[in-house]
C-alpha positions in Angstrom: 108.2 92.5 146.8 104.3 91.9 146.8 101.8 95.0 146.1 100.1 93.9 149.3 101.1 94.6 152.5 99.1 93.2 156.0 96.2 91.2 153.9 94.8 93.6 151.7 94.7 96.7 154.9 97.4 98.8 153.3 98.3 98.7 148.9 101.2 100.2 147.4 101.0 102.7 144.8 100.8 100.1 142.0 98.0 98.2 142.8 95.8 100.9 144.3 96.3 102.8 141.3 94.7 99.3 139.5 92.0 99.1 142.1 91.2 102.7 141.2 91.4 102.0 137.6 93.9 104.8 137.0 97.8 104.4 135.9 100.5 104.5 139.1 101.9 108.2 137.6 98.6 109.5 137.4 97.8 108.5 140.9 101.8 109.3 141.8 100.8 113.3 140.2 97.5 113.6 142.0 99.3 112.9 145.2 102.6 115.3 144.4 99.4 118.4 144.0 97.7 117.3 147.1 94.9 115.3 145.4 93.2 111.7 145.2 92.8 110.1 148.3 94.9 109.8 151.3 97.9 107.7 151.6 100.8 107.1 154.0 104.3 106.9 154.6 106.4 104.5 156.1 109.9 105.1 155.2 110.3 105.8 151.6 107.3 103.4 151.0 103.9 105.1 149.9 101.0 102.9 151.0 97.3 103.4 150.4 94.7 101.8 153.0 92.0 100.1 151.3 88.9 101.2 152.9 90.6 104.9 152.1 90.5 103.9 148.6 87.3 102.8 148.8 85.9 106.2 150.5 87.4 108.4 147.4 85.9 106.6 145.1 82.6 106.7 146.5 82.9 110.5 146.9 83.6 110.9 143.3 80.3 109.4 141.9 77.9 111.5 140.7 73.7 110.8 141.1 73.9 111.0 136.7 71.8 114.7 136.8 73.9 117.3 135.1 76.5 120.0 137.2 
């Protein structure tokens, strides 16, 4: 079955986890503690939209001062 569902809107957990640049079970364990970004469910299918993917990351990155 392809990673890619409706032309890039929606990924499954596989290949947003390798957009991200993290492994599938560490994106699989942020989601099981309510973590990482949002995702969806359509039947026992777990599927990530793009521009979703695209958001979190953005709201992870730091200006490069110091916390």
């Amino acid at each position: 079955m392809s990673e890619v569902i409706s032309s890039c809107a929606w990924l499954r957990t596989e290949a947003a986890a390798k957009r991200c640049g993290l492994s599938a079970s560490f994106l699989e364990k942020m989601r099981l503690a309510n973590e990482g970004p949002p995702f969806s469910r359509v039947g026992k299918a777990v599927l990530y939209g793009v521009s979703d993917l695209d958001s979190w990351l953005l709201s992870l990155r730091h200006d490069g001062e110091a916390a």
